[in-house]
N, C-alpha and C positions, 0 to 999 in steps of 0.2 A: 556119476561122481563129479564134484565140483565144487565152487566156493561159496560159501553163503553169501547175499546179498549184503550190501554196508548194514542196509535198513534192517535186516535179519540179524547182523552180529548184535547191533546197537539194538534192539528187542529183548535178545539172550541177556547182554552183559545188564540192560537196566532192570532186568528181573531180578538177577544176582546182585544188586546192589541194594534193591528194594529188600527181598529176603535179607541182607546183613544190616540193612539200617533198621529194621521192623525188631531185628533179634542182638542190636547190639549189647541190651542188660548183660546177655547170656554171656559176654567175655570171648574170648578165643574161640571157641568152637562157633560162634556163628558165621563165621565163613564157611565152615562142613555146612551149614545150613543154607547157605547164598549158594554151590556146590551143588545139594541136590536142585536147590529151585534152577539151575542150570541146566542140569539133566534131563529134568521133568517139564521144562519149558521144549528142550529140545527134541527130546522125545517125539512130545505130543504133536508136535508142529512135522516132523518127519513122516507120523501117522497120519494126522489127516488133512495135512496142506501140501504133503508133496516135498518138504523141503528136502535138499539136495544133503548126505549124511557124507561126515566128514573121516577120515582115518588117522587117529593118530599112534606115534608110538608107543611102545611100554617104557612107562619113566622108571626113571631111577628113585627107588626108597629102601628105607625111609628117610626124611629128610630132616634136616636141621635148623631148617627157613623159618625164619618169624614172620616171613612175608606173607600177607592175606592175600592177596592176588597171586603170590608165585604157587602158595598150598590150595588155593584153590583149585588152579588149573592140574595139580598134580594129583587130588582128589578128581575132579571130570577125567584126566587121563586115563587114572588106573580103572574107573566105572567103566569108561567104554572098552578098554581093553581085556577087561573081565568078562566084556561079552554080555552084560546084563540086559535083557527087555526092556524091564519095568524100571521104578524107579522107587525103591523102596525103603523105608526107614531101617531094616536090620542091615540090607546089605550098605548103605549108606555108612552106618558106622562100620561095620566091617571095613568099608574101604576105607573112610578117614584114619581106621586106628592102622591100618597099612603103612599110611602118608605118615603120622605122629604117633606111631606104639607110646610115646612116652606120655601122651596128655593121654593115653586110657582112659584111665575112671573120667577127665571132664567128659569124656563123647559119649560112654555109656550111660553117664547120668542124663543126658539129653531125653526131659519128656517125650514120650511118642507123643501123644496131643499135641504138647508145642510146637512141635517139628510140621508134625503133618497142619496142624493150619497155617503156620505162617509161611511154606512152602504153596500152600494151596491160597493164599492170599495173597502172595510174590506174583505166582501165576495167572493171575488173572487181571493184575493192574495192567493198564494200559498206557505206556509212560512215553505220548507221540510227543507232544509239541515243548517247548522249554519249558514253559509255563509248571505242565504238568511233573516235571524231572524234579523241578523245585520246589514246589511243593510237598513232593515226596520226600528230600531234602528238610525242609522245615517241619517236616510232621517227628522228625526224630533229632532232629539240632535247633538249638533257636538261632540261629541267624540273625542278624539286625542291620539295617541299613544300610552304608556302604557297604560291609561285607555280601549281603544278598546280590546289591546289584557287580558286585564284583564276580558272584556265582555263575548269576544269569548272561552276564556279557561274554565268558569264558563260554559257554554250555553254549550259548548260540552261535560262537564258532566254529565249534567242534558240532554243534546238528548241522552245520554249512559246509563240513570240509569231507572231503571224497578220498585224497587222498588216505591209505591206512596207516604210513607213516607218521603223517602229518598228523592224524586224526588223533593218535599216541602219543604225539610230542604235546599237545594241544592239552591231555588229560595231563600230562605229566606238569605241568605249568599250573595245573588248577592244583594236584597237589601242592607245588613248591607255594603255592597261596596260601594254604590253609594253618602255618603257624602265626603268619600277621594278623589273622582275623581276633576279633574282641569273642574267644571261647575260654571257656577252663580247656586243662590239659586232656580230659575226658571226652569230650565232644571234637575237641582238635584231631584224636588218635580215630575219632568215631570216623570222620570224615576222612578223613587220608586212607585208612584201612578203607573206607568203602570206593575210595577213589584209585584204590590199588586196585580191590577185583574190579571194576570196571575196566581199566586199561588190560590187565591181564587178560578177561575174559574174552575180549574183541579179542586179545593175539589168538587165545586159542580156536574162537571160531574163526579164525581167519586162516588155518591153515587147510 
């Protein structure tokens, strides 16, 4: 038992933001959806890389949080504390509707199809170098100019910074960025929410 590596958190959480930026149409429940590609990311890596499996406790639900990052990590809580192996789309909703009894019907409407591919297409990007973070970034926000390089200059701090505090305060700045940028209100909500689970996810793999 032990802590994940920085490079290990920032793997997990950029899976979970990929999954939510890939499935932002879907509205609110693609954080359940950024959630399983957390699990499934993490799983899989416990299986066959050896990584170090973490313990956390049983949260408290259900919850009232609009927060994408605080429901996320409370969705990954209750999964591992349920004890689950795998990582699978019924039990997935079951947990979510755990976390939010009250969005029911949105999470069981969640196509199995959609789910499992873009869960399975989270998991396999490979999101090492800035470049690539942004990119992934722009495949679901249009971004433009200063604001890109305002993206990219933030992000390559925070891939510089060791600190986990720091690392947090660093994500939390790129949100406080993202109402000045030249977006509609849509794409603004897209990026903040995706820059929530990111910062969330690190805390939880970092316990």
């Amino acid at each position: 038992m032990g802590e994940l590596t920085r490079q290990q958190k920032e793997a997990i959480a950029w899976a979970d933001v990929v999954a939510g930026l890939m499935t932002a149409e879907s509205g609110f429940v693609s954080l359940f959806i950024a959630a399983a590609a957390s699990m499934a990311y993490y799983k899989d890596k416990v299986a066959n890389e050896g990584w170090k499996t973490i313990i956390t406790e049983e949260p408290v639900l259900p919850s009232n949080s609009n927060n994408y990052g605080i429901l996320h990590n409370l969705t990954c809580e209750k999964y591992l504390t349920d004890g689950y192996d795998q990582v699978t789309y019924n039990e997935i909703l079951i947990t979510a509707v755990k976390v939010r009894p009250d969005l029911a019907s949105e999470i069981y409407a969640i196509a199995q199809d959609y789910f499992q591919e873009k869960v399975e297409m989270a998991i396999q990007k490979n999101l090492v170098s800035v470049d690539d973070k942004v990119n992934a970034i722009l495949d679901a926000v249009p971004l433009k100019g200063v604001d890109i390089d305002k993206v990219y200059q933030l992000l390559t701090v925070i891939d510089n910074t060791d600190d986990d505090d720091d690392w947090q305060t660093n994500v939390q700045n790129l949100i406080q960025l993202v109402p000045s940028f030249n977006l509609n209100d849509n794409d603004k909500n897209v990026l903040i929410n995706s820059f929530e689970i990111l910062k969330n996810s690190y805390q939880l793999w970092s316990k």
